[in-house]
Residue frames as qw, qx, qy, qz and C-alpha x, y, z in Angstrom:
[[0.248, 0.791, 0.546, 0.118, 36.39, -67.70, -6.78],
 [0.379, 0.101, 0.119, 0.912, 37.52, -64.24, -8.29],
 [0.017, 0.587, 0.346, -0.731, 36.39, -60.80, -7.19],
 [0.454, 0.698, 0.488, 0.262, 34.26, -59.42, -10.02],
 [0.385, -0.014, 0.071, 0.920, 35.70, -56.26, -11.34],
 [0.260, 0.755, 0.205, -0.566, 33.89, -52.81, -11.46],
 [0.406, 0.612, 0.531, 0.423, 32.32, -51.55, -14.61],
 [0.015, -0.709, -0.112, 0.696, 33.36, -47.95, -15.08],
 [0.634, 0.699, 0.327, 0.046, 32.59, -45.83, -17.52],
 [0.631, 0.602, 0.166, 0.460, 35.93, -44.53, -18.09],
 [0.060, -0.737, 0.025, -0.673, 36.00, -42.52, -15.28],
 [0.492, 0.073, -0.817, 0.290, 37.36, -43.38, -11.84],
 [0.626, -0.566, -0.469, -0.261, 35.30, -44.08, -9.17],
 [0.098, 0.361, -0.627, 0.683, 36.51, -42.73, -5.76],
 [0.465, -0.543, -0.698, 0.018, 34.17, -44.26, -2.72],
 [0.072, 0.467, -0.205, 0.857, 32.96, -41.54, -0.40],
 [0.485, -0.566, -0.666, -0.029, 31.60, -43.31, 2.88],
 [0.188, -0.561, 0.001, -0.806, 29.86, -41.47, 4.94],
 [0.748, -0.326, -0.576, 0.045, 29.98, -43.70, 8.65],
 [0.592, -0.789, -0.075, 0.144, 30.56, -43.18, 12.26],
 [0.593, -0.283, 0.160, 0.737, 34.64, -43.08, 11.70],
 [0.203, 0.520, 0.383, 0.736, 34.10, -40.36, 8.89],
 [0.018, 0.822, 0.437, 0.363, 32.02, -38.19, 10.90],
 [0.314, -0.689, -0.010, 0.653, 34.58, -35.49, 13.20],
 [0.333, -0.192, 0.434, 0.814, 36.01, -34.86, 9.86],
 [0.020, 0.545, 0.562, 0.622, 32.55, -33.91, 8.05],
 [0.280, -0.867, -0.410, -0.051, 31.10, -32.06, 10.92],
 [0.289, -0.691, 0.107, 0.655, 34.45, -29.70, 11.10],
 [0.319, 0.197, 0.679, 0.631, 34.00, -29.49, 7.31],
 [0.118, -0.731, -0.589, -0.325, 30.50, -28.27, 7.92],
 [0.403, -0.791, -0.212, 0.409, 31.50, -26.21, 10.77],
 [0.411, -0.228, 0.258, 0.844, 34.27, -24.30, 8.19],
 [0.139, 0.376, 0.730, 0.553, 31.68, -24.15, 5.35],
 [0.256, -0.820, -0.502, 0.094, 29.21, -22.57, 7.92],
 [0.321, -0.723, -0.068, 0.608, 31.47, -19.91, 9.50],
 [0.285, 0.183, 0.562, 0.755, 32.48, -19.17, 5.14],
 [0.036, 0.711, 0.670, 0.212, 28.48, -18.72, 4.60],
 [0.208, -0.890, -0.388, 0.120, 28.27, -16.36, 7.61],
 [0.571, -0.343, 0.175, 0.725, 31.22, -14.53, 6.73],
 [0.165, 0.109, 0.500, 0.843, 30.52, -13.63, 3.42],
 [0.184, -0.677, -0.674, -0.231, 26.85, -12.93, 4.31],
 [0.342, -0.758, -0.431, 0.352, 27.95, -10.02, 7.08],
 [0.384, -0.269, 0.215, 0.857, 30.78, -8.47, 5.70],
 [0.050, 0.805, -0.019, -0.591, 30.22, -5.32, 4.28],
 [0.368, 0.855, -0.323, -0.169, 33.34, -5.00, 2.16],
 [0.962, -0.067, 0.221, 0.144, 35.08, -7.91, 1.04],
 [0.854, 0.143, 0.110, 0.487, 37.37, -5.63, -1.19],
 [0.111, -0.360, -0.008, 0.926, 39.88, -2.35, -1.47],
 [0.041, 0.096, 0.556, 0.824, 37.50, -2.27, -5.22],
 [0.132, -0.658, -0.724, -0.160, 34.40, -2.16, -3.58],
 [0.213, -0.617, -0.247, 0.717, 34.98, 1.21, -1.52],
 [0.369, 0.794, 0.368, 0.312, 34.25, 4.66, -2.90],
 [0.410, -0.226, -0.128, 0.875, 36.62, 7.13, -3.02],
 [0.035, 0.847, 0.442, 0.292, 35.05, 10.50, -3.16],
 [0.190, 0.313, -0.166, 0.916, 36.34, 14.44, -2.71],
 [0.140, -0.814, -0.563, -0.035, 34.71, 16.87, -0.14],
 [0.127, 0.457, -0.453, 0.755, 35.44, 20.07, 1.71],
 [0.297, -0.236, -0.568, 0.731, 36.38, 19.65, 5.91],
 [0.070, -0.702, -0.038, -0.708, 33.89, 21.44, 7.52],
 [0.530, -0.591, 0.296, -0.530, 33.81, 20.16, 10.99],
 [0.418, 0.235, -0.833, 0.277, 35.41, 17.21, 13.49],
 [0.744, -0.514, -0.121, -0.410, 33.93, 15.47, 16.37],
 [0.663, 0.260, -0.660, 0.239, 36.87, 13.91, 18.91],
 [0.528, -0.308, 0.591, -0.526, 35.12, 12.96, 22.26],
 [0.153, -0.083, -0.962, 0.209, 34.12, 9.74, 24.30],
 [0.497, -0.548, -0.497, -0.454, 30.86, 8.81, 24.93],
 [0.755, -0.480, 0.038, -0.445, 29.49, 8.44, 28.67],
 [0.990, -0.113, 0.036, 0.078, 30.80, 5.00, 28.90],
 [0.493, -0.590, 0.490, 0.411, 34.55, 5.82, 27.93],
 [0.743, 0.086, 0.478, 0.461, 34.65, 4.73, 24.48],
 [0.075, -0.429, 0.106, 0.894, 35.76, 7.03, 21.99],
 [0.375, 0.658, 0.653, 0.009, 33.53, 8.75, 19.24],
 [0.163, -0.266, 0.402, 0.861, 35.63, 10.35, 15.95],
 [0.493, 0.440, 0.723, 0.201, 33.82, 11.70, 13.15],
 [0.107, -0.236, 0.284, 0.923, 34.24, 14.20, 10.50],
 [0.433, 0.765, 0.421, -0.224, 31.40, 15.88, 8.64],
 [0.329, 0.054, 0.586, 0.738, 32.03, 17.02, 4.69],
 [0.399, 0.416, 0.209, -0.790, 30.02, 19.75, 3.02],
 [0.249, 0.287, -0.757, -0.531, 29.50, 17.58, -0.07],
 [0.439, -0.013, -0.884, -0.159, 27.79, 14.93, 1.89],
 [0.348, -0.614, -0.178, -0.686, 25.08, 14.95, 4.06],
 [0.878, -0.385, -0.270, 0.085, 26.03, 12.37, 6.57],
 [0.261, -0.800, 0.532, -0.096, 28.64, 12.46, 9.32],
 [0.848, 0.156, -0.416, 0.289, 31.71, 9.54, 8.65],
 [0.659, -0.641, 0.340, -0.200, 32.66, 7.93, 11.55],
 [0.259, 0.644, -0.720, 0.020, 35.84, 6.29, 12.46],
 [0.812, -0.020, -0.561, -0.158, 36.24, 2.56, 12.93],
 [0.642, -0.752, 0.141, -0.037, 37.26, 1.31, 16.27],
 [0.920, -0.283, -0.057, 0.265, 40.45, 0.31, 15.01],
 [0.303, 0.649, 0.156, 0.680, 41.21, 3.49, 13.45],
 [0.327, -0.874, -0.122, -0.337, 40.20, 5.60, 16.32],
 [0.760, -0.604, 0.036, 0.239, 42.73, 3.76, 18.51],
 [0.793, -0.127, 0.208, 0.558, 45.30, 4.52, 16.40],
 [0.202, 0.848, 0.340, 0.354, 44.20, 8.18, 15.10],
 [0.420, -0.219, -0.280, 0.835, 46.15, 11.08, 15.77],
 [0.023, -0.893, -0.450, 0.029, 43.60, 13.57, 16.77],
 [0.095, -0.813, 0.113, 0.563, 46.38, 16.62, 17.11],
 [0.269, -0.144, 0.529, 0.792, 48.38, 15.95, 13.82],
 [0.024, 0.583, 0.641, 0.499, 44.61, 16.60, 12.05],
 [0.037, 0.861, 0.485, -0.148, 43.49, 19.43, 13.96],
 [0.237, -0.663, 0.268, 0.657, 47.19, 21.42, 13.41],
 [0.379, -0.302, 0.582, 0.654, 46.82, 20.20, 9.89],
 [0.004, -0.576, -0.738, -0.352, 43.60, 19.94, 8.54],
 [0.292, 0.303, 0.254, -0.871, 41.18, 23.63, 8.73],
 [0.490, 0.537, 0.677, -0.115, 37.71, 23.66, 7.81],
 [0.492, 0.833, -0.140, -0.211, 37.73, 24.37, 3.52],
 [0.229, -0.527, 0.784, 0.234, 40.50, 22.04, 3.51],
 [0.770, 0.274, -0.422, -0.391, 39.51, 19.05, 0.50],
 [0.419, -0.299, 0.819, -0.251, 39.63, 15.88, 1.92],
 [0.623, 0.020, -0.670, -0.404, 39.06, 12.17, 0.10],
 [0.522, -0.280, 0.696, -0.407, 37.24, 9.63, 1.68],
 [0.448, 0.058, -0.767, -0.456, 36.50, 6.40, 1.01],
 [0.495, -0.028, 0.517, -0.698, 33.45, 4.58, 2.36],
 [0.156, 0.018, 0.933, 0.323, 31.20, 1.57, 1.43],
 [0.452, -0.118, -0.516, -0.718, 28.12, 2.12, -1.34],
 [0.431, -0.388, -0.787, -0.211, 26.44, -0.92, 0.38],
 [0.140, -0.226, -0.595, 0.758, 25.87, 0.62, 3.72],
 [0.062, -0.703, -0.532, -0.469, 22.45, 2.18, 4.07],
 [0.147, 0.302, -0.251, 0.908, 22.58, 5.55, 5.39],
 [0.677, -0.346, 0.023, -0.649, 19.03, 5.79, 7.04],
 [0.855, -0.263, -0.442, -0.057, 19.51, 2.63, 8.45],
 [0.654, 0.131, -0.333, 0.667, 22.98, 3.83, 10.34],
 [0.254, -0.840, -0.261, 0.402, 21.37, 7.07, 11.67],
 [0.264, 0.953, 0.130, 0.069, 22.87, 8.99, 9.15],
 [0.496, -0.697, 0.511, 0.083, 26.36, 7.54, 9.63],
 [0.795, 0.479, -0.372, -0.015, 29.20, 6.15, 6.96],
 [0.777, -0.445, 0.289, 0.338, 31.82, 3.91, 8.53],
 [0.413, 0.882, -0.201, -0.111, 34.98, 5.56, 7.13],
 [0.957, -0.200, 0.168, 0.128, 37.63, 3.42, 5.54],
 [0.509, -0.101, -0.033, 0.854, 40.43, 5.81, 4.64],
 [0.141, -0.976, -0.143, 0.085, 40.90, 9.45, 4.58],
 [0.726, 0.188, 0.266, 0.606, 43.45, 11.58, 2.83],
 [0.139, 0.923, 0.099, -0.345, 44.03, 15.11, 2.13],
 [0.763, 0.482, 0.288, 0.321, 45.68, 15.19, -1.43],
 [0.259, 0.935, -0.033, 0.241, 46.35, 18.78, -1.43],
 [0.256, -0.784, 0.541, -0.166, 48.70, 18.68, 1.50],
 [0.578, 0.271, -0.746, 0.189, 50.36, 14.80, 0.45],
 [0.313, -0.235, 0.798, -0.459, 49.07, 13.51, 4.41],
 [0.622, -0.030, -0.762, -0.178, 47.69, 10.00, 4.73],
 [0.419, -0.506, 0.522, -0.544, 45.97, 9.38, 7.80],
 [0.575, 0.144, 0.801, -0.086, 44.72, 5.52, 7.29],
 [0.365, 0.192, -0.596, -0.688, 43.95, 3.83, 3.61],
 [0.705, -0.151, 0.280, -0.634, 41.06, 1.26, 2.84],
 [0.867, 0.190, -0.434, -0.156, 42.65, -1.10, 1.33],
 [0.170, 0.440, -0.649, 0.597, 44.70, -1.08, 4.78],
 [0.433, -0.077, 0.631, -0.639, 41.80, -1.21, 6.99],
 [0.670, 0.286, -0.478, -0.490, 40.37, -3.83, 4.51],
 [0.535, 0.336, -0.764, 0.131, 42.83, -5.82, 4.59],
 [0.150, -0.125, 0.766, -0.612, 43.01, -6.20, 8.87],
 [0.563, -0.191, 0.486, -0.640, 39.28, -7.16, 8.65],
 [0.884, 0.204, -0.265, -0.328, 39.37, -9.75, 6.09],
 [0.476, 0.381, -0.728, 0.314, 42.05, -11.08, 8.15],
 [0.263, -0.598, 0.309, -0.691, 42.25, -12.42, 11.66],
 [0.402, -0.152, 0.779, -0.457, 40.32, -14.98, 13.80],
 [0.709, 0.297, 0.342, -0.541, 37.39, -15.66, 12.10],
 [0.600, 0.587, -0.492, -0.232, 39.14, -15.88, 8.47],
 [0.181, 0.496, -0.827, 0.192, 42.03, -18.31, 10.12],
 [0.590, -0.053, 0.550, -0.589, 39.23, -20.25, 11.78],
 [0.596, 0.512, 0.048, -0.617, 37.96, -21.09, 8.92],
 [0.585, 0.566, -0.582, 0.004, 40.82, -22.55, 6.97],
 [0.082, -0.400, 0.874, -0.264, 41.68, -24.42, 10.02],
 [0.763, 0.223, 0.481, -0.370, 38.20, -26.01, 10.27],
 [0.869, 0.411, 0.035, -0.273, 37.98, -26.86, 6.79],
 [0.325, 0.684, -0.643, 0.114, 41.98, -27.78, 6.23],
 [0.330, -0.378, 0.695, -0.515, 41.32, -30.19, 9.28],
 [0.721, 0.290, 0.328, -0.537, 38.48, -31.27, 8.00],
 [0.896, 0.368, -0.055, -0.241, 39.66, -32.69, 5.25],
 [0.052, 0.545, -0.784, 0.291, 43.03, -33.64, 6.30],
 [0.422, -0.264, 0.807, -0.318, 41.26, -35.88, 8.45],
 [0.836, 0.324, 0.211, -0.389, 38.70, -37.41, 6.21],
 [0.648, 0.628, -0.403, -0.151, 41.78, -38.48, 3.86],
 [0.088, 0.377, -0.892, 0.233, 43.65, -39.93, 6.61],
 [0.642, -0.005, 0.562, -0.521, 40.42, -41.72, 7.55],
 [0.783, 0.501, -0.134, -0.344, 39.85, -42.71, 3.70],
 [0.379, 0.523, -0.753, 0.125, 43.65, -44.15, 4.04],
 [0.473, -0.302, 0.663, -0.496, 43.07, -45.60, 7.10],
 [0.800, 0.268, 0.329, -0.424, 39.68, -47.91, 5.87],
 [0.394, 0.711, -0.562, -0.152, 42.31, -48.61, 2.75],
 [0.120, 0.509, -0.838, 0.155, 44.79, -50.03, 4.62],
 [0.593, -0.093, 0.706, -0.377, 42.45, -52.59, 6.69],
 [0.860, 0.415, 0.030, -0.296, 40.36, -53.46, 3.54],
 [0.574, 0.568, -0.582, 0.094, 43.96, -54.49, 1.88],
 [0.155, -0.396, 0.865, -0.266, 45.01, -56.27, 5.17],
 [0.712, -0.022, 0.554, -0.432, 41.52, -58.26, 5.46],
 [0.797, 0.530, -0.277, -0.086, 42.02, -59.20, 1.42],
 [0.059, 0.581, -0.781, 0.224, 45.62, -60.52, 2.61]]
């Protein structure tokens, strides 16, 4: 007796079971898909084009540690009512003397900072994501630098590995079921 043939419409029909052997590879699928969601749902700034770059004039610096030891940078602009604070990965890597010998207060300084942030919610605090002083050609940190580092990393690489895994395996599972079905026909 002959195997009846499928009726497509022209369009090929891939089977997509969904069974015990199938399910590490959907539930590290779901686990990539998840950590995506919550990614894109915390971040801030996903790009350098979302930041704002914006002039002020330097009027004052803040470069102490709290109580606890950690440190606590921030620069205050007469242009802007808030105080912009360095990131923590900035701070480690800030040179507090080359800005106080080079920067005085009335000195123009750009910053760039993200729009979405809500100032009253922060205490009256921008997280600052570069910082420049045009007039004198010094770069202390850019944002599409300190962008970049957070859109990289652990979480990002996590991510692709879950879901690269994930479906890696589901295809070698799809091959797998293949090969038997074609042995038991045999």
């Amino acid at each position: 007796m002959s195997a009846r043939s499928r009726r497509t419409l022209g369009v090929p029909t891939f089977p997509l079971p969904i069974s015990g052997q199938f399910m590490p590879a959907i539930l590290l699928i779901i686990v990539g898909l998840g950590l995506l969601i919550f990614k894109n749902l915390t971040q801030k700034v996903k790009q350098a084009q979302d930041l704002v770059v914006k002039e002020g004039t330097f009027i004052n610096y803040s470069f102490k540690k709290t109580p606890e030891g950690e440190r606590d940078y921030g620069i205050w602009l007469k242009e802007f009512a808030e105080r912009f604070e360095l990131s923590g990965q900035e701070e480690a890597n800030f040179d507090t003397a080359a800005f106080r010998s080079a920067i005085k207060p009335g000195d123009r300084l750009r910053v760039e900072y993200s729009n979405r942030e809500d100032v009253l919610e922060n205490g009256g605090v921008r997280k600052l994501y570069g910082l420049t002083a045009p007039a004198k050609n010094l770069t202390f940190f850019l944002g599409k630098d300190l962008v970049a580092k957070e859109n990289s990393g652990v979480l990002a690489y996590s991510i692709y590995g879950f879901l690269a895994l994930g479906i890696l395996l589901y295809i070698w599972q799809l091959y797998k079921a293949q090969r038997q079905r074609n042995a038991y026909e045999d």
